[in-house]
N, C-alpha and C positions, 0 to 999 in steps of 0.2 A: 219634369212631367213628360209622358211618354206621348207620341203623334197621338195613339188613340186614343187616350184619354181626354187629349185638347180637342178631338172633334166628337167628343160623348154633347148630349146633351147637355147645358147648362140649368142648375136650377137658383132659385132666388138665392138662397145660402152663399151658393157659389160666387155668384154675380158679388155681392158685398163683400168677402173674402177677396175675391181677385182687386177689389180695389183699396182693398185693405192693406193689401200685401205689397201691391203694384204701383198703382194710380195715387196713392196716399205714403208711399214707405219713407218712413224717417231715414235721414240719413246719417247712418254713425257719423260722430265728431271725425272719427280719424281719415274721413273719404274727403272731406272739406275742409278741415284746415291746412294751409300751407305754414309753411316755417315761421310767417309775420302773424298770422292772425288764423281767427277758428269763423269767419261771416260766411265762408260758405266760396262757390261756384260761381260762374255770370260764363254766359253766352248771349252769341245776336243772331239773328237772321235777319237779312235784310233783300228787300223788293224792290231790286229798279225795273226802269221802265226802259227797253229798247226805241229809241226813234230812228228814224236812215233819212239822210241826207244832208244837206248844206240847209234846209229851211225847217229841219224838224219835223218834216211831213207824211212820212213811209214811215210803213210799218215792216220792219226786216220777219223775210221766213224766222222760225224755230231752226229746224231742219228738215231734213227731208230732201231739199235740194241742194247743186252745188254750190250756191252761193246763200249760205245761212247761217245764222247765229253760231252754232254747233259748229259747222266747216271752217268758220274764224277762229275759236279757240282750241279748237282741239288740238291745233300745234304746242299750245302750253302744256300739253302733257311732256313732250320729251323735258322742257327744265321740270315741271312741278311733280311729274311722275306720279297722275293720279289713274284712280282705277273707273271704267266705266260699268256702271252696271245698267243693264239692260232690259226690256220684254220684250216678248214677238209683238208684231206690228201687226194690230189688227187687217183680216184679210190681205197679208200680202206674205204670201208662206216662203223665209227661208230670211227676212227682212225683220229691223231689230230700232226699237224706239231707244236709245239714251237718255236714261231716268236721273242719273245722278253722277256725278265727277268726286268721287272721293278721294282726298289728299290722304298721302300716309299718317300726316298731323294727327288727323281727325275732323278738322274742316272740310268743309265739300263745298259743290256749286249745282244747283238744282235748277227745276225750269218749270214755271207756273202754267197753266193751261192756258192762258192766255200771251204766253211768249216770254214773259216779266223772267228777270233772271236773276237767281235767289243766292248769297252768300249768306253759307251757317256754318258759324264756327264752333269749335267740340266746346266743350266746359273747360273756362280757364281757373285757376288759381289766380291770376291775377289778372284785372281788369286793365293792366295799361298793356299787358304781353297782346293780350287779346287784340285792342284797338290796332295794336302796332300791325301785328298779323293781318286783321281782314282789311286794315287797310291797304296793306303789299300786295294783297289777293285782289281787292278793287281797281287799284293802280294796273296792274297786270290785265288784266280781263279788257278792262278800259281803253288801256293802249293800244290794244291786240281788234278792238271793236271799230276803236277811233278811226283805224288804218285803212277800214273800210265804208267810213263814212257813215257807222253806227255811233249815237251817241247814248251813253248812261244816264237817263233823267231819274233825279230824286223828288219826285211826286208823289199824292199820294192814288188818285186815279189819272186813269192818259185822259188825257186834255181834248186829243184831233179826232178821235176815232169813237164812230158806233160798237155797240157790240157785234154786229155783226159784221162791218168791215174789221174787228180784230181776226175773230174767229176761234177755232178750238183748236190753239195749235199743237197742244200736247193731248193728242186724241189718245190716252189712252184707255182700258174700257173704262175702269173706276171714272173716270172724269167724264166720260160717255155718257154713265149713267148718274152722275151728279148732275150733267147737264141737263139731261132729260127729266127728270126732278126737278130742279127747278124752275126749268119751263113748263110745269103743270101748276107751279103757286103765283109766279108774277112775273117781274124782269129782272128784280137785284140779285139774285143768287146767282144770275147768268153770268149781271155784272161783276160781281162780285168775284168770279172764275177768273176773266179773262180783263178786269179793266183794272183794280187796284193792288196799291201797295203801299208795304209798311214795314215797321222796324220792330220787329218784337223781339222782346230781352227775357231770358229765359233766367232764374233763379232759384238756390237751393230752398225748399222746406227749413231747414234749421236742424238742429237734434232734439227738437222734445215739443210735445203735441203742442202747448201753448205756444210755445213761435209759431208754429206752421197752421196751428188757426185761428192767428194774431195778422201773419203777412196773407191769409186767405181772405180774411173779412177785408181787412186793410187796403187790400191790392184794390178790391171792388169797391172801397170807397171814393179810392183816388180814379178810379177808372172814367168817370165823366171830365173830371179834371184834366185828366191825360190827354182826353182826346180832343178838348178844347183848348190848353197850351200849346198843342203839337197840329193842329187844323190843317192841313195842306193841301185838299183838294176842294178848289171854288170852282174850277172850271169842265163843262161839261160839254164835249162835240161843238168843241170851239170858243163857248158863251161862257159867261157868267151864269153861274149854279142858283146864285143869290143866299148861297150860304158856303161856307169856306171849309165847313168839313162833309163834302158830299160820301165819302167814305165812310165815314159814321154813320151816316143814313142807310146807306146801303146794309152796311152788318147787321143795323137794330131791325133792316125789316125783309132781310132776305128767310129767316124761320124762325117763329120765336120761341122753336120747341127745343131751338140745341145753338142759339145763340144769347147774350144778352148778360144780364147779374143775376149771381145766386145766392139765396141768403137762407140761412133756419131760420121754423117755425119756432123755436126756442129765442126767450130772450138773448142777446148778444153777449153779453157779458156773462151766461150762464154757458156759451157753448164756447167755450177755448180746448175742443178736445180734438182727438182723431177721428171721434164715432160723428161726432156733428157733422165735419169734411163728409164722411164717406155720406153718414144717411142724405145730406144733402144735394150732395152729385149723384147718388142713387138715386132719386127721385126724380135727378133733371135725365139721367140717361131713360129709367124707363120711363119717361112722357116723352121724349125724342122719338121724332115719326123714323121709320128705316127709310135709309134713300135707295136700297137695292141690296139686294139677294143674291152673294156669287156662288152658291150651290145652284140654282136658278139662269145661270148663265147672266150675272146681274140685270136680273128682273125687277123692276121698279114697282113695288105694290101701291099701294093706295090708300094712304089713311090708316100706316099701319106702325103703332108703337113699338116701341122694344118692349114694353111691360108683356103686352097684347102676342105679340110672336114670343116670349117667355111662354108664359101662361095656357096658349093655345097653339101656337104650331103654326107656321103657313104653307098651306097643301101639301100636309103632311111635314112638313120638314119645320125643327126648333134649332134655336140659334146653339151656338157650339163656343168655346171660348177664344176662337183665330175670328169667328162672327162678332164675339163681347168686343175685341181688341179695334176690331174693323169700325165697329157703331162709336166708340170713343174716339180715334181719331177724326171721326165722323163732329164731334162736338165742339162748336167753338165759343166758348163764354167768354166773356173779358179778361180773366183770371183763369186760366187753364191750367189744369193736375195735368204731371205727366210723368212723375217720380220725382216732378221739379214743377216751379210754376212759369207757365210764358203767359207777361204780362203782352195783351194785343190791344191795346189799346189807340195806338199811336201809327198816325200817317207818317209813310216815310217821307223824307225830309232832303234837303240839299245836300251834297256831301260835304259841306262843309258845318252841318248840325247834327251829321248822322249820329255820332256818339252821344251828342246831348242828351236821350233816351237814354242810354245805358248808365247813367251819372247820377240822372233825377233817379230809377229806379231802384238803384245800389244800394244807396245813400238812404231813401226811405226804407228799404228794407232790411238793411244790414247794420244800419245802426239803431243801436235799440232807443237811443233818443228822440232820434228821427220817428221813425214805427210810433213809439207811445204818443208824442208828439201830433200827429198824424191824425192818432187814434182820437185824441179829445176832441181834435178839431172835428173830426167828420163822421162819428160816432152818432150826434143828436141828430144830423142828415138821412139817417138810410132808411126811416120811410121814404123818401123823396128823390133817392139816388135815379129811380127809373127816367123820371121829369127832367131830375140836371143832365142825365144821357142823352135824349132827345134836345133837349136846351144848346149841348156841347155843340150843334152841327151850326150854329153861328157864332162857335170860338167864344173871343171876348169880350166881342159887346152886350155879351148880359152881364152887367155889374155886379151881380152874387159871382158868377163863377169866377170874373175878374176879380174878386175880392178874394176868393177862395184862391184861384191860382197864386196870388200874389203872396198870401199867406204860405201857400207850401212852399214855393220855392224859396224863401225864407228859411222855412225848416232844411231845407238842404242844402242852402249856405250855410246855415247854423254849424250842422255835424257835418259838412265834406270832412272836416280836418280830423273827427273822430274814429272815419277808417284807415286801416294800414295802409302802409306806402304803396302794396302791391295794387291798391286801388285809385293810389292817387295820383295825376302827373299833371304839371303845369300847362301843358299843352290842349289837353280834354278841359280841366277845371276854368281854363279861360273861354274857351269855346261855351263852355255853360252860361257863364253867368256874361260873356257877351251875348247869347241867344236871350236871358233872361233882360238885360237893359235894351234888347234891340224891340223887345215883341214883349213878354211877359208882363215887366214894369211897364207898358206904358199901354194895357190892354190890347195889344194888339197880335196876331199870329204873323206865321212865313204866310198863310192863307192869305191877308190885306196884303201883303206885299204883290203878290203874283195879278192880285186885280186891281191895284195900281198900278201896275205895267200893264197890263194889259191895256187898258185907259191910253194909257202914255203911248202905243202903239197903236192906236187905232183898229185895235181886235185882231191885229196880227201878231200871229204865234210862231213864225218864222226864225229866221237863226238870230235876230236881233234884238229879238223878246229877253233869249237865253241868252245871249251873251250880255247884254246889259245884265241882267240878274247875278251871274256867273261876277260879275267887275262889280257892281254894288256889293257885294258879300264881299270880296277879295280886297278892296280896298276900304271896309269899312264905312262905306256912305250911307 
């Protein structure tokens, strides 16, 4: 497609085509399977959280200064020999923000608005290459952090800090005017910027419509499930949240116009096609409010849909297809198209459960026992999925979800051993179904743990909070 034509006008036609082709494209067999198996692709991205000092209590710059996040690792470039890409740095002409560290791999290291520092790995063929990898990247980054008296917390929001003492440290405009958005709806989207993190696993489509709107509906059954097996943030500016996935909260009620579950109007069983996916995320993008206008210098309108700027134009000006692309990365549902699907459901986690997400998710989706399995269980559920969402933000002490959890992860001991080898290694597989006998089987998340220590410590969240946590986990207690 030629420049001009990407910034013609869009019209409805268009809009469904592009997500037809793009947001929804099957993926030929021969692009996913490796030499052992045809289940497709897995990547991670994952969200730690920066703390600085010996008591866990600083908040280390991004950059910008001599002594920052950035100015720590940037020496990993001479071994890793990655490429930085960059933008101008608002108002400060000749000056350059560091947007992304790309590995020649195809892994990179990204930087949340909030400071949080993101490893996302390319698409593997196999899920133990992958672990092995962002693990070496983690180790790396970590050491490199450690030496400065920065620590990697796997949390799922920061614990010590307001949102306003985090701040917006990756001021760039886009995040500007995110910012600015939603500070006109409430406070969680704020939060949402700059306090949390998580571990989301990105997954192939499949090769033929009914996989791909088997693991869509699917994905969003398990997605309250998910987020109440994997709970990790109870603690809030210090206290107890009094509920254990404060993360969750925040996602369901930062907009409900481009967060949340999607479902057709069509019975379930009657939509296993492609046209179902699209007309259904067509419907959630055009009711999605726009958070900002970059033909407009991003201008922040007010109450203004993507149907509504389709349809009529704002001051003069109709969205263009680099605007389509903009307003979709713009959306975050539980289950998110992206030529692939990233499941977000899940608080990041310790690093020593970080892969556990990628295991449960595989494993559900990839085997088709698991999937159909899945599917009976949580099928008669999805009037009610929005209630177990909101329900999820006190984990497992609701006995339906513990009942539900406990059944799934079932199912994915069932068929772990049905995927190829490229997906399986003793070392992950133990880690699972240790995370499952520590928390899952016995109702409980990593969430009750962090506010049992905290207990135990007398509400301090100092170096001895972590290190007991850190020795609990390491020695199995």
């Amino acid at each position: 497609m030629s420049k001009n034509s990407k910034l013609s006008p869009l019209t409805r036609d268009a809009v469904r085509q592009f997500l037809s082709q793009n947001t929804f494209r099957l993926t030929p067999r021969s692009e996913t399977e490796s030499s052992s198996s045809n289940v497709g692709l897995v990547g991670v991205e994952i969200e730690m959280l920066p703390l600085r000092g010996k008591d866990y209590s600083g908040i280390p710059q991004l950059q910008g200064q001599q002594e920052s996040i950035l100015s720590w690792i940037l020496p990993l470039g001479d071994e890793l020999k990655w490429k930085q890409k960059t933008e101008p740095k608002e108002n400060s002409p000749g000056q350059v923000v560091v947007t992304l560290l790309e590995l020649p791999e195809g892994d990179n290291v990204s930087f949340e608005p909030g400071g949080q520092v993101e490893i996302s790995s390319k698409p593997y063929a196999s899920q133990v290459e992958m672990v092995s990898r962002v693990r070496q990247l983690r180790t790396q980054i970590t050491t490199a952090l450690g030496f400065h008296g920065v620590n990697l917390v796997g949390i799922g929001y920061n614990p010590i800090a307001t949102t306003d003492q985090v701040g917006l440290q990756m001021a760039k405009k886009r995040y500007r005017a995110m910012d600015a958005y939603f500070e006109t709806i409430g406070p969680y989207g704020r939060q949402m910027m700059r306090q949390t993190c998580t571990v989301q696993v990105c997954l192939d489509f499949g090769s033929d419509q009914e996989t791909m709107a088997k693991r869509f509906w699917v994905g969003q059954m398990i997605a309250p499930i998910a987020a109440a097996i994997f709970a990790n943030s109870p603690i809030v500016n210090r206290k107890p949240a009094g509920i254990v996935g404060h993360r969750s909260k925040i996602w369901r009620n930062i907009d409900s116009s481009r967060t949340g579950l999607l479902f057709p109007k069509s019975k379930l069983m009657d939509s296993l096609t492609a046209q179902a996916c699209v007309e259904t995320y067509e419907r959630f993008l055009l009711e999605s409010k726009v958070i900002f206008i970059q033909a407009l210098d991003y201008e922040v309108p007010k109450n203004l849909t993507f149907g509504t700027w389709l349809a009529e134009g704002y001051k003069g000006i109709f969205p263009n297809e680099a605007d389509l692309e903009l307003a979709l990365s713009l959306l975050f549902s539980e289950v998110r198209p992206r030529g692939f699907f990233e499941f977000r459901s899940v608080d990041n986690q310790h690093p020593v459960w970080q892969f556990v997400p990628t295991v449960f998710w595989s494993t559900l989706m990839y085997s088709e026992g698991a999937l159909n399995q899945a599917w009976e269980l949580l099928a008669p559920l999805q009037s009610r999925l929005p209630e177990l969402l909101k329900r999820s933000e006190q984990g497992l002490k609701d006995p339906e979800l513990s009942s539900l959890s406990q059944r799934l992860v079932a199912i994915v001991e069932q068929h772990l051993e049905t995927l190829p080898t490229a997906f399986r290694d003793k070392t992950i597989e133990h880690d699972f179904r240790r995370f499952c006998d520590r928390y899952t089987l016995k109702g409980r998340t990593p969430g009750d743990e962090l506010i049992e220590l905290l207990g135990q410590s007398q509400g301090d969240l100092g170096s001895g909070f972590w290190s007991r946590l850190n020795e609990k986990l390491a020695r199995g207690m």
